[in-house]
C-alpha positions as CSV (number, residue, x, y, z in Angstrom):
1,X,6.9,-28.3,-9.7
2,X,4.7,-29.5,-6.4
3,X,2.4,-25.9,-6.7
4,X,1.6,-23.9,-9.8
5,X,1.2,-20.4,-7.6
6,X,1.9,-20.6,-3.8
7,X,0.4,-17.1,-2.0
8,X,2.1,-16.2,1.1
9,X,-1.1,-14.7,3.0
10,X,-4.4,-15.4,3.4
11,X,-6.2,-12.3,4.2
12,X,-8.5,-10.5,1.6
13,X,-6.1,-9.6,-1.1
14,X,-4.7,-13.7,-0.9
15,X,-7.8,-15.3,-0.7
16,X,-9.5,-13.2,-3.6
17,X,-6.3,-14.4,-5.4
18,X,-6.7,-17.5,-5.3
19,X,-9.9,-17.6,-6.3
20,X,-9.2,-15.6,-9.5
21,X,-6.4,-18.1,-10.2
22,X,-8.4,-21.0,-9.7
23,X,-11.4,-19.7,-12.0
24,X,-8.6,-19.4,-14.6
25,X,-7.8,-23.6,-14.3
26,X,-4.2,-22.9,-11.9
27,X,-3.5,-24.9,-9.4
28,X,-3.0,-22.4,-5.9
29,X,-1.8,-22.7,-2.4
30,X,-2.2,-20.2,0.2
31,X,0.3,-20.0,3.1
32,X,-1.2,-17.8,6.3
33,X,1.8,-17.6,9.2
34,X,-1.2,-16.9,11.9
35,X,-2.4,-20.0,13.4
36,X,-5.7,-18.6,13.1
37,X,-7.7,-15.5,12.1
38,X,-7.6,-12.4,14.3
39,X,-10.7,-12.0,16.3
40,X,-11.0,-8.2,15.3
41,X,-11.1,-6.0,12.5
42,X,-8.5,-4.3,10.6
43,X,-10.9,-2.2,7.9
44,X,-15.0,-2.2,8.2
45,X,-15.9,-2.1,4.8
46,X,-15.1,-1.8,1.0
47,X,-15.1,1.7,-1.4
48,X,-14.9,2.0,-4.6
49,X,-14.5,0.1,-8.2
50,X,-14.3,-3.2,-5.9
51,X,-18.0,-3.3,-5.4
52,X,-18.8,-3.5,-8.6
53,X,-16.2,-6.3,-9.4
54,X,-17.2,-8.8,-6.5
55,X,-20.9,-8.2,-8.1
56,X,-19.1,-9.3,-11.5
57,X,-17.5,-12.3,-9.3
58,X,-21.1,-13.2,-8.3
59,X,-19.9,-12.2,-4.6
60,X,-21.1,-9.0,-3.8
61,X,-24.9,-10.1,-2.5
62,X,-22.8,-13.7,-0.7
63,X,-20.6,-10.4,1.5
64,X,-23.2,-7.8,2.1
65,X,-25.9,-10.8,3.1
66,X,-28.7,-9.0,0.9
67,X,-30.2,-9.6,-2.5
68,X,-29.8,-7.4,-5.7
69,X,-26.9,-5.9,-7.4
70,X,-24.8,-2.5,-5.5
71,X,-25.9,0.9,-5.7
72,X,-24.2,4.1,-5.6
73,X,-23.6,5.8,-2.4
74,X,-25.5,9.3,-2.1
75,X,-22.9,10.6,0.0
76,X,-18.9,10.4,1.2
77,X,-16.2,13.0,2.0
78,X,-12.8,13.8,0.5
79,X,-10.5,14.8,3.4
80,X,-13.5,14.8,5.7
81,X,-15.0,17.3,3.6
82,X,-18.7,16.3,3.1
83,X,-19.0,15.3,-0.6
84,X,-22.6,15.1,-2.3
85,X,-22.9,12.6,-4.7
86,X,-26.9,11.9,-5.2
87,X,-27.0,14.4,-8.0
88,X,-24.8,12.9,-9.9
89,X,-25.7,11.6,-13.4
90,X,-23.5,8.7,-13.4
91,X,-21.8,8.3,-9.7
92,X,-18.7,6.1,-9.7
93,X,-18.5,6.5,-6.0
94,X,-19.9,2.8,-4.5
95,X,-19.9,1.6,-0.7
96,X,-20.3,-1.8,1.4
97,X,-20.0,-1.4,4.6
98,X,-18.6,-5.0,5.8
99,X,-16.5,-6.0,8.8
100,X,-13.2,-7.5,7.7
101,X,-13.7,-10.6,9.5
102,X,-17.3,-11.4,7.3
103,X,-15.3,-10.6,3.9
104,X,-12.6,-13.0,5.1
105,X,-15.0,-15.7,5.6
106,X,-16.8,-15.2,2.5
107,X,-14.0,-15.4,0.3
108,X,-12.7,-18.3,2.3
109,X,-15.6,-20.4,1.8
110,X,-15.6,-19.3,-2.0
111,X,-11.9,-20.4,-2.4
112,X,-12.5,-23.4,-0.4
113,X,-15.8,-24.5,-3.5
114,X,-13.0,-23.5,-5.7
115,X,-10.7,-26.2,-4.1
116,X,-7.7,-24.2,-2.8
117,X,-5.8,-25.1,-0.1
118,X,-5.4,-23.0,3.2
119,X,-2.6,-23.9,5.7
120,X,-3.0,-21.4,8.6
121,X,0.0,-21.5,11.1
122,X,2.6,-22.0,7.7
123,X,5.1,-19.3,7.8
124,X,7.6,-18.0,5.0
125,X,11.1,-18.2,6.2
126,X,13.1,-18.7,3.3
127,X,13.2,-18.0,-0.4
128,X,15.7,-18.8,-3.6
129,X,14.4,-18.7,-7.2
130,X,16.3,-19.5,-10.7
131,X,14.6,-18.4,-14.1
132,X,12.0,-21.4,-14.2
133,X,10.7,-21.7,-10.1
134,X,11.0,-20.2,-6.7
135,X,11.5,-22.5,-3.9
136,X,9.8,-21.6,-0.5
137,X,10.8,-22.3,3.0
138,X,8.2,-23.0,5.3
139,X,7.7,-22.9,8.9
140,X,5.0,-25.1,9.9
141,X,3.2,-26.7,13.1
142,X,4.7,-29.8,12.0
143,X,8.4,-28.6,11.1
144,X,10.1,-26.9,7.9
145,X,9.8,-27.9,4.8
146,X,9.9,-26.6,1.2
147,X,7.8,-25.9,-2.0
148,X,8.8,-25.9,-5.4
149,X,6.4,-23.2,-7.1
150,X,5.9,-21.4,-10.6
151,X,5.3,-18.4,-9.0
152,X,5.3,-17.2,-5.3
153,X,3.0,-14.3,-4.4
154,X,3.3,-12.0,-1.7
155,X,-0.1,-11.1,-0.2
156,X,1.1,-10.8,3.5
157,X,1.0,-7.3,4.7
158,X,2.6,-4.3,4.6
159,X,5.7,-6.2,6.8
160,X,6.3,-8.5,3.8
161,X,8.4,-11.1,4.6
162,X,7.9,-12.1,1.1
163,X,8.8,-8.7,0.4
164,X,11.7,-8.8,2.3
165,X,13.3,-12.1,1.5
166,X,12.9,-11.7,-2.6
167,X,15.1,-8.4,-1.8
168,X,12.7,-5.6,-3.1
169,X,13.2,-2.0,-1.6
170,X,10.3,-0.8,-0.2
171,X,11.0,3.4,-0.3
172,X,9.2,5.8,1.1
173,X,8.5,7.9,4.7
174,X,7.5,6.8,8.1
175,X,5.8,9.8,10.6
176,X,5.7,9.8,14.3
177,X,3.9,13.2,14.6
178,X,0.1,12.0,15.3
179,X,-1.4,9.4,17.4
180,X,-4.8,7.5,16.4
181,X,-6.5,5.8,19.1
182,X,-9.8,3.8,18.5
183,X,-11.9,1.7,20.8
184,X,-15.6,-0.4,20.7
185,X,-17.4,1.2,23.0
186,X,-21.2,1.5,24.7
187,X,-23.1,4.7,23.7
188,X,-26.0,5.3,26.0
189,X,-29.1,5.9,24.3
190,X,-29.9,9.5,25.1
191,X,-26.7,10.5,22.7
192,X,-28.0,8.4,20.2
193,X,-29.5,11.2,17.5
194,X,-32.4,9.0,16.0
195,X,-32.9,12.0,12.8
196,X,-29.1,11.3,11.5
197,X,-27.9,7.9,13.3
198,X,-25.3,10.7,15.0
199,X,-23.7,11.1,18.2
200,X,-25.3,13.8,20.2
201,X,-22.4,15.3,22.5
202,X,-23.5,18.0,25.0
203,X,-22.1,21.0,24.8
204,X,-21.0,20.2,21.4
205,X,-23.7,19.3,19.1
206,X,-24.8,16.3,16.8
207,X,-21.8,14.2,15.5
208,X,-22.6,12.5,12.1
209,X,-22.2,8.7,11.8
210,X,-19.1,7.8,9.8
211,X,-17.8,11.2,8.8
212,X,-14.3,12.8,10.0
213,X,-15.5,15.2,12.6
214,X,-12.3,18.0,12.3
215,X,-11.5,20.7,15.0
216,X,-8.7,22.2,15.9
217,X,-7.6,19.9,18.3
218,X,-7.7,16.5,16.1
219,X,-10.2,14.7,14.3
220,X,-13.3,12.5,15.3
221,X,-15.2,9.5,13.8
222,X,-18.2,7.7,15.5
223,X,-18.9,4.4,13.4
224,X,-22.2,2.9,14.9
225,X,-22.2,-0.5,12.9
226,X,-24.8,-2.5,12.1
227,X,-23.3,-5.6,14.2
228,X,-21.6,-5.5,17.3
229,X,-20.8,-2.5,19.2
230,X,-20.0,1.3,17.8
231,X,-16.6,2.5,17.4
232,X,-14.6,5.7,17.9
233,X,-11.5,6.9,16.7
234,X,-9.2,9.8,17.3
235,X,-6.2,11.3,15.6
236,X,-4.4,14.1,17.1
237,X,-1.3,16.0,16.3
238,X,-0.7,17.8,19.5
239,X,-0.9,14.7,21.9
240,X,2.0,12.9,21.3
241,X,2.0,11.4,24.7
242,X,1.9,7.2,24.5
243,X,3.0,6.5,28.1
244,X,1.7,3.4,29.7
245,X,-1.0,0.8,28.8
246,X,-4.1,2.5,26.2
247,X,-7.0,2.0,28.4
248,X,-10.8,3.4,27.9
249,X,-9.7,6.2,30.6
250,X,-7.0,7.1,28.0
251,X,-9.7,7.4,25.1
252,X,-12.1,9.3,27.4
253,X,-9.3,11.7,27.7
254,X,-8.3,11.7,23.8
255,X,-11.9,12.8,22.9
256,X,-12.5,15.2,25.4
257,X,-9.4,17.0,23.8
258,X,-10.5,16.7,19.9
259,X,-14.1,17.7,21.2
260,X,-13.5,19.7,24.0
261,X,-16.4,18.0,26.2
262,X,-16.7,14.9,28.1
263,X,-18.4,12.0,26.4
264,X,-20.4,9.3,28.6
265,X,-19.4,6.3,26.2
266,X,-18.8,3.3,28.4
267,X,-17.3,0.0,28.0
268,X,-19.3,-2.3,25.5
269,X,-20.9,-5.4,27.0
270,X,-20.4,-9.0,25.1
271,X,-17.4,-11.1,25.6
272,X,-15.4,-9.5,22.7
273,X,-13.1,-9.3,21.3
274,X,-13.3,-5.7,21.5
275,X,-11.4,-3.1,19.7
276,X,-8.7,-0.9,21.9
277,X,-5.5,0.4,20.2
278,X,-3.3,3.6,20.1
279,X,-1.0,4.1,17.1
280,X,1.5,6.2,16.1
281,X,2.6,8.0,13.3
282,X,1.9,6.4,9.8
283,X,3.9,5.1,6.5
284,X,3.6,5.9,3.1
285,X,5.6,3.7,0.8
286,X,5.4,1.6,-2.7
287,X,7.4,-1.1,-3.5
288,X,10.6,-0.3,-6.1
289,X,9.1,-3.5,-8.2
290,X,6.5,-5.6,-7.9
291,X,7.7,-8.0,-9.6
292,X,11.3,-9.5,-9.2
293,X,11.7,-13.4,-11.2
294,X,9.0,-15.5,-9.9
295,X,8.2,-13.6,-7.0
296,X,5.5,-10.9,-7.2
297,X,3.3,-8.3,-5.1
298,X,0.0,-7.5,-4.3
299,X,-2.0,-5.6,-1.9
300,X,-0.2,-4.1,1.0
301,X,2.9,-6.2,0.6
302,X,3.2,-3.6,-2.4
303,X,2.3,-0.7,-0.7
304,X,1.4,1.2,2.3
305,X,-0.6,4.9,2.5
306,X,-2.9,6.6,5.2
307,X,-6.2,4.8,5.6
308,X,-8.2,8.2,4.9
309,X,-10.8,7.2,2.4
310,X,-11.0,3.8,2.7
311,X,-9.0,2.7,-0.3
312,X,-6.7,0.4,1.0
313,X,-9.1,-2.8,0.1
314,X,-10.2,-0.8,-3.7
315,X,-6.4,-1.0,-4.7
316,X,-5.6,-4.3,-3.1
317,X,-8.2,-6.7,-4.2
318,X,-8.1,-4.8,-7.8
319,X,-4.1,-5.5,-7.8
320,X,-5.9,-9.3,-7.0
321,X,-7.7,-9.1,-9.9
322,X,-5.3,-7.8,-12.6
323,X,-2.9,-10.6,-11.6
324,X,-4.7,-13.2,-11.7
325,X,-5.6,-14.1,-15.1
326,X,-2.1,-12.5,-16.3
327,X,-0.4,-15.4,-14.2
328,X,-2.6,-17.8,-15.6
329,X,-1.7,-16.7,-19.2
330,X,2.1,-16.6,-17.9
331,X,1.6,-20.6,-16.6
332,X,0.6,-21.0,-20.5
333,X,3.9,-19.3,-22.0
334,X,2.3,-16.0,-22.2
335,X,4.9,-13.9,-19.4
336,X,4.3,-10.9,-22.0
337,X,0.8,-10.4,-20.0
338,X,2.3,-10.8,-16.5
339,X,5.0,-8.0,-17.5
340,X,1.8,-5.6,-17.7
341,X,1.0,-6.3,-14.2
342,X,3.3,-3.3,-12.7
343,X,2.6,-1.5,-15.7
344,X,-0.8,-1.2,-15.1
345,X,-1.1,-1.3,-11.3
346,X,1.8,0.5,-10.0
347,X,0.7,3.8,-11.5
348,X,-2.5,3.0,-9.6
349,X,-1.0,2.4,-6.6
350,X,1.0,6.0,-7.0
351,X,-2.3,7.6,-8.0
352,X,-3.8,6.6,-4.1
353,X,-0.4,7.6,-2.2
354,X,-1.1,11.5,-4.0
355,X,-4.6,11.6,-2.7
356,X,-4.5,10.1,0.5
357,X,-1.4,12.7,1.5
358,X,-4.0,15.0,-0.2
359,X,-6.6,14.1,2.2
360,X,-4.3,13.9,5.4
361,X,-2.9,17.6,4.9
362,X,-6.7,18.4,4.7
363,X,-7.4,16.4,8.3
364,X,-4.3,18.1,9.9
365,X,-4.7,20.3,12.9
366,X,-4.2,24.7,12.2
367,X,-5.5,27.4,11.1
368,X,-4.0,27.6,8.0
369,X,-5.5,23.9,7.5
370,X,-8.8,25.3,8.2
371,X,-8.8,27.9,5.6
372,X,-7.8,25.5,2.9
373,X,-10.8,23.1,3.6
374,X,-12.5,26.6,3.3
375,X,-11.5,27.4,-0.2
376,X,-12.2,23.4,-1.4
377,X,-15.6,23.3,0.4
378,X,-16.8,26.3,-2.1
379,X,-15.5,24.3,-5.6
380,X,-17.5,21.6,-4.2
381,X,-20.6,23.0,-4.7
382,X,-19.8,22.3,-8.3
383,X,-20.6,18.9,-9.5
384,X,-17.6,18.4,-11.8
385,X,-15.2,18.7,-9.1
386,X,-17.3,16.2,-7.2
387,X,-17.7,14.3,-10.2
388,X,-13.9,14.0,-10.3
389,X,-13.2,13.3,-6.9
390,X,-15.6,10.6,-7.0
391,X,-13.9,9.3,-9.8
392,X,-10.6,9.5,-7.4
393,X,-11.5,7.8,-4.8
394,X,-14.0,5.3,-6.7
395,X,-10.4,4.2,-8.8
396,X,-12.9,5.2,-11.9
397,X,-10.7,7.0,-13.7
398,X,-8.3,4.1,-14.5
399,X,-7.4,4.3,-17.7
400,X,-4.8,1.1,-18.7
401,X,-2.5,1.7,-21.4
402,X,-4.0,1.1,-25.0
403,X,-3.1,1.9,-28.5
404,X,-3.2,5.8,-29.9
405,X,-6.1,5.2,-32.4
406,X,-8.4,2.9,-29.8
407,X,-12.1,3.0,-29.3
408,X,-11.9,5.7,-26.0
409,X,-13.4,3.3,-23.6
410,X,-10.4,0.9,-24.2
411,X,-8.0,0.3,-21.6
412,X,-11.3,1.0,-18.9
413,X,-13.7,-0.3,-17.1
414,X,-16.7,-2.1,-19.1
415,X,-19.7,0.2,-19.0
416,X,-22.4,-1.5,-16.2
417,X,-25.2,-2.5,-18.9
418,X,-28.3,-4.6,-19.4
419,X,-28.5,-6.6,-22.6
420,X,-31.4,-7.5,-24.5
421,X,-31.2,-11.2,-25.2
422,X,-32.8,-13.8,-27.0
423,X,-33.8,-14.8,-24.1
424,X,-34.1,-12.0,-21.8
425,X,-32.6,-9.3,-20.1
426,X,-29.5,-9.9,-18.6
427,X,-26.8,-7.7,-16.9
428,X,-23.7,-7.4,-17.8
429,X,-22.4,-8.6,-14.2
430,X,-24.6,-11.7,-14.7
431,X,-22.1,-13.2,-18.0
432,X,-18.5,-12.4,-15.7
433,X,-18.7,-14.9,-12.7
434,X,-16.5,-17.5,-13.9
435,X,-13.6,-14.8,-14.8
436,X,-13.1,-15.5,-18.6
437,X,-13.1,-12.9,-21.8
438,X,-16.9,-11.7,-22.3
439,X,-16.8,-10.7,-26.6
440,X,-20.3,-8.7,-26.2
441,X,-22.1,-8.0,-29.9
442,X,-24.4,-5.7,-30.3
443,X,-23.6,-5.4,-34.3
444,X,-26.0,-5.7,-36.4
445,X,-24.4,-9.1,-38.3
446,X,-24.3,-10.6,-34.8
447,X,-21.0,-11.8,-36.2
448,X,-17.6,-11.1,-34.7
449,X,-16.9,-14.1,-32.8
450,X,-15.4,-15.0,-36.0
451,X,-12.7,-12.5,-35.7
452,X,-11.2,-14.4,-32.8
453,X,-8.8,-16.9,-34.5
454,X,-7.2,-20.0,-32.9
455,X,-4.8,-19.4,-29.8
456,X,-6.8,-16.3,-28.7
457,X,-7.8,-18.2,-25.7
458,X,-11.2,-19.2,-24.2
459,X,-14.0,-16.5,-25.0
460,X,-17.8,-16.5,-23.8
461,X,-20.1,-14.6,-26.6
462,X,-23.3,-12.5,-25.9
463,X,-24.8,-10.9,-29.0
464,X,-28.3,-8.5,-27.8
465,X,-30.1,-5.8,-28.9
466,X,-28.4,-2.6,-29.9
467,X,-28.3,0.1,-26.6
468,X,-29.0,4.0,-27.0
469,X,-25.7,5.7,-26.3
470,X,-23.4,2.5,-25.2
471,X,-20.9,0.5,-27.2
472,X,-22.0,-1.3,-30.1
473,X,-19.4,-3.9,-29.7
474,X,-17.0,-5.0,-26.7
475,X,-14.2,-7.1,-25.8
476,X,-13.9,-7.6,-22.0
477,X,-10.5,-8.6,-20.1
478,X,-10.9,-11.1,-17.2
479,X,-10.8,-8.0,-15.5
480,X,-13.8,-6.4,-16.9
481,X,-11.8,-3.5,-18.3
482,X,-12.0,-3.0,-22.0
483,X,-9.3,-4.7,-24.3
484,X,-11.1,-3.3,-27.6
485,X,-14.3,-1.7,-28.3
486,X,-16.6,-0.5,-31.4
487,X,-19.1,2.1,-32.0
488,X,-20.0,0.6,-35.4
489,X,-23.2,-0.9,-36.1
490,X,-21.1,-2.9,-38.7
491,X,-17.5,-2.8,-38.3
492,X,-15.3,-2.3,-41.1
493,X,-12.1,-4.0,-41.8
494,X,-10.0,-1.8,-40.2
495,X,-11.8,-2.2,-36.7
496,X,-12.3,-6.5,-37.3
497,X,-8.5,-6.1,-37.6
498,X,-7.9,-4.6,-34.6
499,X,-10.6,-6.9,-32.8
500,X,-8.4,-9.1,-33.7
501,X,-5.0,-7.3,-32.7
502,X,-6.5,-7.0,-29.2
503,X,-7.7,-10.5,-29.3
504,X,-4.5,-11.6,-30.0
505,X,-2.4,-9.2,-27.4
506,X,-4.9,-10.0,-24.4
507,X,-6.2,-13.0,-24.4
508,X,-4.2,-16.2,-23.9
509,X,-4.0,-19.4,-24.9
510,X,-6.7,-22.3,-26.2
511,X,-10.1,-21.2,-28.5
512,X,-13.2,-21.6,-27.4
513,X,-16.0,-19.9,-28.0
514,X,-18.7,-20.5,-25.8
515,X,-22.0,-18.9,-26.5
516,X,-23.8,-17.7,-22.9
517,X,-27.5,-18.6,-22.7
C-alpha cells in the first residue's frame, strides 16, 4: 500500500482531515485537481459547534488572528428572523466570522507542521477498489499515474468526482425558480450607519450588517467585512431573467427591485479579485451512502442544502472530525468504529437539509410567507424556542447513539469546563489538541484510569477538583463527544463496568495512559 488514506480535495473539510488523521499517527495524502487556490471566497465565516472544536484543536485563536478562547454570539437569525441570544443561560449559538481563503491557509500551514502532503493540480480520474485497497487514477501536471491506498476519501465538492466514480447515488431536488446575485462593492461613506455598522438606503431606511433584509420583492444582505471590501447579495423569486454577462449595472438593478430604491454602491477599488456572480436555483441532496468499500464521504461530496444559516462549514468539518480517528482505528483492525461513521453523521446531515428548507420557505417572497414569519416572530419572544433553535443551528443538540441505561450526557458533546489541577486551572479545550481520548476524574479516589485495560487504546488522564453541577467523571471521544460519563463521587461496580464497556467499544488499539501536567 504506497498511502494509508489518500483525500481527493483540499479545501477546508480535506485539509482539516488530514490533519485529524495525522494527529492519530496515519500516514495522509491530499489530492486538490485546481492548480492553485481560488482567489475568492466561497463562505465568510464559521457557525456553530465548529468553533468550539478548532478551540479544542488549538486552532481557533491561529484562524480568527486574536488571543483567548470563542465566545457566544449575542445575536443571529433563523430564516432571517432576528434571533436574541444574549439572555441566554447557556447559548450554544458561536460565530467566527473568517474569509474562506484565511481558514484555507491556516489549516494548510497546520497540515503542512503535521507533515501531509498537498499536490495541487492532481486530479481524480479513475477509481477500482477490492476488499483490502482502492486504487486511484491520477491526472497530474506531469502525466497519470496511480495510488494504491487503504482508504480514499472524497472531500471534493458537491460535484464529487469521487462521488461519482465509487458509483454512489446522490438523490435529491435541483430548483431553478430564484436567482442570487452577489458582488464586492464600494459603499460611500454617507450610507455608512456608524450606530449599527448598517447600510443607510434613502428612501428606505437603515439596513443591518449581516442580516437577511426580506421584502416582498426578494431578500437583501449587506456584509461589511472586516478585510477587503463589503458585499451584497440578492435573492429574488420573481426575476428569473439571466440574459447576458452579470455586470454591477445588473446588481444595481437587482437591488433596486428587492429595495425598491436606488443604491449609490460603486465599484470597489484594489486590484481584486473581486466578487461578481449570478446563480440560479439551488440543490438539496444527501448522498444514498457515505461509505461504499474503501471509499468514503465528507463534507459537500456528501451533501448539498441552501446556504441560509451558515451551516455548510458546522456539518462539514464536524463530518472531518468524526472520521478521522474512526479511520485511524479502522487502519488498526477496528472497521467496527468506521461503520458508525454514517451512523452518526448522516442523521446530522438530514437534521440540516429539514432546517435550511425550513429557513428558505421563511425567505421566500408572498404574502402568505409574510404572515408566517409573523406568527414565528411572536414564539420568539420566548427563550426556549430560541434556546432550541440555537441549539439547531449551533449542531448542539447532537445526540450520538449510546446505550439505554447511559449517563444522559453520553453520546454528546463534552460540557466546556475548567478543571482545578494540581497545578492549576486548566480548560478543558487546553487537554484536546493532540486529538486523543481525554479520561477526566473528578472522583474522589482519583482512580479510574485503572478501569482502562490493555487494548483500549492511547488515553491522556486529568484527575481535578470536584465541579458544582458538572460531571463527576468523563470519558471523551477524539471527538470531544461523550463515550461514557458518571455522576458518582465514587463509582460503583456497575458504572467501572461500563467505563470499561465504553472503553472497550470506542477507543482503539495500544494502552497508554498518559497523565497531562
Amino acid at each position: 500500500m504506497s498511502e494509508d488514506v489518500v483525500i481527493a480535495g483540499a479545501g477546508p473539510t480535506g485539509l482539516l482531515l488530514a490533519i485529524e488523521l495525522s494527529l492519530a499517527g496515519v500516514r495522509p495524502l491530499v489530492l486538490e485537481a485546481l492548480p492553485e487556490r481560488l482567489p475568492h471566497n466561497r463562505a465568510n465565516g464559521l457557525v456553530g459547534q465548529v468553533v468550539r472544536m478548532l478551540d479544542r484543536r488549538g486552532l481557533y485563536e491561529r484562524i480568527a488572528g486574536t488571543p483567548g478562547p470563542p465566545a457566544p454570539a449575542p445575536q443571529y437569525m433563523f430564516g432571517g428572523l432576528p434571533l436574541d441570544l444574549a439572555d441566554l443561560p447557556d447559548n450554544p449559538l458561536y460565530l467566527l466570522p473568517v474569509p474562506q481563503r484565511q481558514l484555507e491557509d491556516v489549516l494548510e500551514a497546520r497540515a503542512r507542521e503535521l507533515g501531509v502532503p498537498i499536490r495541487f493540480g492532481h486530479r481524480l480520474t479513475g477509481l477500482s477498489q477490492t476488499a483490502d485497497a482502492a486504487t486511484a487514477r491520477v491526472a497530474g501536471p506531469d502525466g497519470e499515474y496511480e495510488l494504491a491506498t487503504a482508504y480514499l476519501v472524497g472531500a471534493d465538492g458537491g460535484h464529487s468526482a469521487t462521488r461519482k466514480l465509487a458509483g454512489i447515488g446522490f438523490p435529491g431536488v435541483s430548483r431553478d425558480d430564484s436567482v442570487s446575485r452577489s458582488a464586492h462593492v464600494h459603499i460611500p461613506d454617507e450610507l455608512r450607519d456608524p450606530a449599527t455598522g448598517g447600510l443607510r438606503v434613502p428612501g428606505h431606511g437603515v439596513v443591518p450588517p449581516f442580516g437577511y433584509h426580506r421584502t416582498e420583492q426578494g431578500l437583501f444582505v449587506y456584509a461589511p467585512f472586516p478585510s477587503g471590501p463589503p458585499a451584497l447579495n440578492t435573492l429574488e423569486w420573481n426575476d428569473l431573467d439571466t440574459e447576458g454577462e452579470f455586470d454591477l449595472a445588473g446588481m444595481h438593478a437587482s437591488v433596486r427591485r428587492v429595495l425598491g430604491v436606488d443604491v449609490g454602491f460603486t465599484a470597489p477599488a484594489g486590484p481584486g479579485p473581486h466578487l461578481l456572480r449570478r446563480l440560479v436555483g439551488g440543490h438539496t441532496r444527501i448522498a444514498e451512502t457515505y461509505r461504499s468499500g474503501r471509499v468514503l464521504l465528507v463534507g459537500d461530496a456528501a451533501h448539498v442544502h441552501a446556504a441560509v444559516g451558515g451551516p455548510g462549514l458546522n456539518l462539514g468539518l464536524q463530518d472531518a472530525i468524526n472520521l478521522g480517528w474512526k479511520l485511524a482505528a479502522a487502519l488498526g483492525g477496528r472497521d467496527d468504529l468506521l461503520e458508525t461513521y454514517q451512523a452518526e453523521r448522516r442523521p446530522v446531515g438530514e437534521r440540516v437539509v429539514t432546517h435550511t428548507q425550513a429557513q428558505s420557505a421563511l425567505i421566500a417572497s408572498g404574502p402568505q410567507t409574510t404572515a408566517l414569519r409573523s406568527v414565528l416572530a411572536e414564539l420568539l419572544a420566548d427563550r426556549p424556542a430560541r434556546l432550541r433553535l440555537a441549539e439547531l443551528l449551533a449542531g448542539a443538540d447532537v445526540r450520538y447513539p449510546a446505550e439505554p441505561d447511559a449517563h444522559p450526557l453520553a453520546g454528546r458533546w463534552a460540557p466546556d469546563l475548567v478543571l482545578r489541577t494540581e497545578t492549576g486551572p486548566v480548560r478543558l479545550a487546553e487537554l484536546t489538541a493532540a486529538g486523543r481520548p481525554l479520561l477526566v476524574d473528578l472522583t474522589r479516589g482519583h482512580d479510574l484510569a485503572a478501569e482502562l485495560a490493555a487494548g483500549t487504546g492511547r488515553v491522556e488522564v486529568v484527575s481535578a477538583a470536584p465541579i458544582d453541577g458538572a460531571p463527576t467523571a468523563m470519558l471523551l471521544r477524539p471527538d470531544c463527544y461523550l463515550a461514557w460519563a458518571s455522576d458518582s463521587a465514587d463509582p460503583d461496580p456497575a458504572e467501572r463496568a461500563a467505563l470499561r464497556a465504553a472503553a472497550g467499544r470506542w477507543l482503539a488499539a495500544r494502552r497508554v495512559v498518559e497523565p497531562v501536567a
